[in-house]
C-alpha positions in Angstrom: 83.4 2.5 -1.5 84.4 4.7 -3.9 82.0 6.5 -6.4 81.8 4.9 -10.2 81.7 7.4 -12.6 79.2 7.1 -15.9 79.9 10.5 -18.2 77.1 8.4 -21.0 74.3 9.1 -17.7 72.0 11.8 -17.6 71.5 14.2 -14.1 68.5 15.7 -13.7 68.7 19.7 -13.6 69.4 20.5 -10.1 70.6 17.6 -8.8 74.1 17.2 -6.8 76.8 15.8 -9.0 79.2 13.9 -7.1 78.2 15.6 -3.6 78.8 19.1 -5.8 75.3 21.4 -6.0 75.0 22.1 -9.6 71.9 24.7 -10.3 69.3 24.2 -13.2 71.1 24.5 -16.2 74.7 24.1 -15.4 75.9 22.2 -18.0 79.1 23.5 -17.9 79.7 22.3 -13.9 78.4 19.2 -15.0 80.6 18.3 -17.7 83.8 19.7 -15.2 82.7 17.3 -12.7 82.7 14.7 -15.1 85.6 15.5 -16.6 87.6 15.7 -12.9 86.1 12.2 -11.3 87.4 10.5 -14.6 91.1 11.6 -14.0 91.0 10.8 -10.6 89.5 7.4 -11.3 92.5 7.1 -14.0 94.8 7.8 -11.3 96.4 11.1 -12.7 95.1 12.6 -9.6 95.4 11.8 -6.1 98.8 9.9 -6.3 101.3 12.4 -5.4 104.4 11.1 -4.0 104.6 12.8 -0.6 106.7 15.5 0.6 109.5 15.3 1.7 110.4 15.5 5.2 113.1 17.9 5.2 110.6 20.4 3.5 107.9 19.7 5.5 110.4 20.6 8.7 112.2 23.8 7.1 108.5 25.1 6.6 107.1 24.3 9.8 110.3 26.2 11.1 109.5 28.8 9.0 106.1 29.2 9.8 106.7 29.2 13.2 109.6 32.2 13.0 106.6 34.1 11.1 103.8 33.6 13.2 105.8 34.0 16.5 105.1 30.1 17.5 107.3 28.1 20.4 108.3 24.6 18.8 
């Protein structure tokens, strides 16, 4: 189930926005918290076509010819 998101409701100081620790007085964390769970629950983020497999493969080759890997 997926969090609703209220920017009109109040937090207490000090409580966890959104499973993120905010301390006393952090208005500003607050309010980009706020601001992030409403574009995600507008869908601008989180719905990323994925990548493509031909790039995933040329940079898991690639990451195994750096790091010395057997594949």
């Amino acid at each position: 189930m997926a969090l609703k998101h209220d920017p009109a409701a109040p937090l207490p100081p000090g409580r966890a926005a959104f499973g993120v620790a905010s301390p006393p007085g952090d208005s500003d964390g607050l309010r980009h918290a706020r601001e992030w769970l409403a574009h995600v629950e507008a869908g601008r983020i989180g719905q990323r076509l994925g990548t493509d497999p031909e790039i995933v493969a040329r940079r898991e080759r690639n990451e195994r010819i750096i790091l010395g890997k057997k594949g």
